[in-house]
C-alpha positions in Angstrom: 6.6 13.8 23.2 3.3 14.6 21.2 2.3 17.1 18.8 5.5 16.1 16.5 5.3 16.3 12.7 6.3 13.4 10.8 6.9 13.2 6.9 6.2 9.7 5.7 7.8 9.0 2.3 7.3 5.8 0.2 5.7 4.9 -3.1 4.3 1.6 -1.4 0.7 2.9 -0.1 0.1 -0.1 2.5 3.8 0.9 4.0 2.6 4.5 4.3 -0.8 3.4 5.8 0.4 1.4 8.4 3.4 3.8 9.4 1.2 6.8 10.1 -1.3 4.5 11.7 0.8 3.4 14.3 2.1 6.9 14.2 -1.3 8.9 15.1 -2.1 6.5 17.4 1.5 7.8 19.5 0.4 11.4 18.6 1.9 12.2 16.0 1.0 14.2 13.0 1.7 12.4 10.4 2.4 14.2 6.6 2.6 11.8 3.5 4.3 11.5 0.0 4.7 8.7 -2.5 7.8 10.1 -4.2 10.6 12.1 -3.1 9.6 15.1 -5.2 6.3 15.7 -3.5 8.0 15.0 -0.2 10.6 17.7 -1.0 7.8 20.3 -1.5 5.8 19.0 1.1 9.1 19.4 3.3 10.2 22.8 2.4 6.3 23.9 3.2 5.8 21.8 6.5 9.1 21.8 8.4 8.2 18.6 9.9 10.2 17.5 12.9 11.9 13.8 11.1 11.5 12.2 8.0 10.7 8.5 7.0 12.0 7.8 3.5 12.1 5.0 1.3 15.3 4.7 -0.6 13.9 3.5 -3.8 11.1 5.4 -5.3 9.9 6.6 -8.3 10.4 10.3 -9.7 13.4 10.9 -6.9 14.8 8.4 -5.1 15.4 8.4 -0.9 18.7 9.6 -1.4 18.4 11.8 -3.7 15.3 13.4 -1.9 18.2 13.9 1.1 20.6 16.0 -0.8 18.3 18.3 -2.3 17.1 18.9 1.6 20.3 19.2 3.1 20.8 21.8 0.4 17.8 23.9 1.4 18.6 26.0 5.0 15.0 25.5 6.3 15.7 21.9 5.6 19.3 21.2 6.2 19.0 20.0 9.8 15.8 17.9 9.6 16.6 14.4 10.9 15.8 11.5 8.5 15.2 7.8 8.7 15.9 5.4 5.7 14.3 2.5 4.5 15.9 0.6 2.6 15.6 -3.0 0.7 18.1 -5.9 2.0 20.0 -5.1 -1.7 20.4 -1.0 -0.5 23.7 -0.5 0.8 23.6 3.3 2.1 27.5 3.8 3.2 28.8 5.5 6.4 29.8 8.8 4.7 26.5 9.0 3.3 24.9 8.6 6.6 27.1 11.3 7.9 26.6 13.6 4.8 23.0 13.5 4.5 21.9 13.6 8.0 20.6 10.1 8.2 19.8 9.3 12.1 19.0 5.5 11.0 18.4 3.2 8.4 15.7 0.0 8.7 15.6 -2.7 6.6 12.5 -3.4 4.8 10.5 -5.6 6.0 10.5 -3.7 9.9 8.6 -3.3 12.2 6.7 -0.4 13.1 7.0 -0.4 17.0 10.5 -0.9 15.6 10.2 1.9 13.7 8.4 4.5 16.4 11.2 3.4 18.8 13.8 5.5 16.7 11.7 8.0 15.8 11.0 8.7 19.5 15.1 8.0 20.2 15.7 10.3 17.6 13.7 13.0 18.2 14.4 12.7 21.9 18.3 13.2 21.8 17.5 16.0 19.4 15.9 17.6 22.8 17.9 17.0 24.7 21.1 18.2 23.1 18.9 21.4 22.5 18.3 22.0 26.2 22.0 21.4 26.6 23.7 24.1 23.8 
């Protein structure tokens, strides 16, 4: 499953290096943002296929980045993975409401991290092929 366009959301640059490293090297395109105002626009212009988002970042946090998406049509559906901080809490209802296919725990590991992207998009797929 190649050709897939990834948004990669953090304000930490090393995080966002070595995610879309690993990420290219699977085949990925890889799109980046260091806040979740740039990674809105960048969102609404791309259409990328999942999201990788911090939860805490400057100018708009992960969350927050999340609703204003699943407000947007072009948007609404986009899966999204959240990282999140061991003190980060991100409840079940907000999992549900903002379309949030999984959340890692910082630090993780980015074979980790590819796995449920791949999951992810992959079930996506599938229950297109099937409806």
């Amino acid at each position: 499953m190649t050709g897939k366009r990834v948004l990669v959301v953090d304000d930490e640059i090393h995080i966002v290096h070595v995610v879309a490293i690993k990420l290219r090297n699977n085949g990925y395109e890889v799109l980046t943002a260091d806040n979740g105002a740039d990674a809105y626009e960048l969102a609404c212009r791309e259409n990328p296929d999942i999201i990788v988002t911090d939860y805490q970042m400057p100018v708009m946090t992960g969350l927050e980045f999340l609703e204003k998406l699943r407000a947007c049509d072009r948007t609404a559906d986009i899966p999204a993975i959240l990282l999140t901080a061991r003190s980060f809490a991100v409840t079940d209802e907000q999992k549900r409401t903002l379309n949030i296919a999984a959340c890692l725990s910082k630090p993780f590991s980015p074979k980790e991290l590819l796995g449920n992207i791949e999951d992810i998009l992959y079930s996506r797929a599938v229950a297109h092929q099937t409806a």
